[in-house]
C-alpha positions in Angstrom: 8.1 -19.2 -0.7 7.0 -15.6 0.8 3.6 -15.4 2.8 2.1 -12.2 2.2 0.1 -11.2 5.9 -2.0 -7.8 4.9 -3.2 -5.6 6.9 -6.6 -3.7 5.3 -7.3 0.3 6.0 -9.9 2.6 4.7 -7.4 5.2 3.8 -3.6 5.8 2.8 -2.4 7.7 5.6 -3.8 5.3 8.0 -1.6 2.3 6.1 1.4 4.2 5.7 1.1 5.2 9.9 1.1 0.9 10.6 4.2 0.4 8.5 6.2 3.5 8.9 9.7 2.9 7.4 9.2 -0.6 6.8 9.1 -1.9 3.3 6.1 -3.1 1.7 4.1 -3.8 -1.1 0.7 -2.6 -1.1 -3.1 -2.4 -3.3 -5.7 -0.4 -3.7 -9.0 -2.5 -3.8 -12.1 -1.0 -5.3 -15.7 -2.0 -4.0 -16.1 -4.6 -6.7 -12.4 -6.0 -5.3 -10.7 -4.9 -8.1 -7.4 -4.1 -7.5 -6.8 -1.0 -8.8 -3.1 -0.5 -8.3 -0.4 -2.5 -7.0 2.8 -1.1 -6.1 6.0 -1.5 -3.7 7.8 0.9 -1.6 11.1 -0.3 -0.3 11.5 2.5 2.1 8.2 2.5 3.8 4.9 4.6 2.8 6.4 7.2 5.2 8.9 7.8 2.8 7.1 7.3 -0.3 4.0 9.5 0.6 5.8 12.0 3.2 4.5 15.6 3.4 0.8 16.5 1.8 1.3 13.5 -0.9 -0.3 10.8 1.5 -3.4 13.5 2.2 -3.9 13.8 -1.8 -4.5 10.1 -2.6 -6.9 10.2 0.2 -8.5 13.2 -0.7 -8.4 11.4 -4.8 -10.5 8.5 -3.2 -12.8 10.0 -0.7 -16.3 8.2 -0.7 -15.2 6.0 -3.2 -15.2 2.5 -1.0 -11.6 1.8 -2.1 -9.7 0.1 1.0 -6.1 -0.4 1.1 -4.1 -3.6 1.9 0.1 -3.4 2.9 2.0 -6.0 3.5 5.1 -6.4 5.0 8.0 -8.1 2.9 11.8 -7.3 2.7 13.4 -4.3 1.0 14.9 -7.1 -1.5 12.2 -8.6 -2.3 9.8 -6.0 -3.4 10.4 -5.4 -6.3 10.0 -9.5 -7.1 6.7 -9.6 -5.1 5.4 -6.6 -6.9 6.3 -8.3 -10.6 4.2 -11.4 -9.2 1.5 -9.5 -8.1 0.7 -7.7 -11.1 
């Protein structure tokens, strides 16, 4: 069993500045709490959404309500938690 803790933030950047390097799975929620997507990074958000990438998405969902929730899980397992979250 694999308890998920997340941690919520109102944009990208500020989600992929908590978990640095670490690996993770992470969502996009909407303001009806849809998720809108779901998605791993083994590497970290730092890697995944390095240079201006990270500023984009948050620029894509400016004013829009959307939060974003990362959790912490290991490398080898996020691919396996992703498949079970979608």
């Amino acid at each position: 069993m694999v308890i998920l803790n997340w941690s919520r933030f109102s944009s990208l950047i500020a989600g992929r500045n908590a978990v640095g390097p670490n690996a993770c799975v992470y969502a996009q929620r909407d303001p009806q709490g849809c998720a809108v997507p779901v998605s791993k990074a083994g590497g970290g958000l730092a890697r995944r959404y390095h240079g201006g990438t990270g500023y984009a998405l948050d620029a894509a969902m400016h004013q829009s309500g959307n939060l974003v929730f990362v959790a912490l899980v290991p490398a080898e397992l996020c691919l396996a938690i992703e498949e079970a979250l979608i």
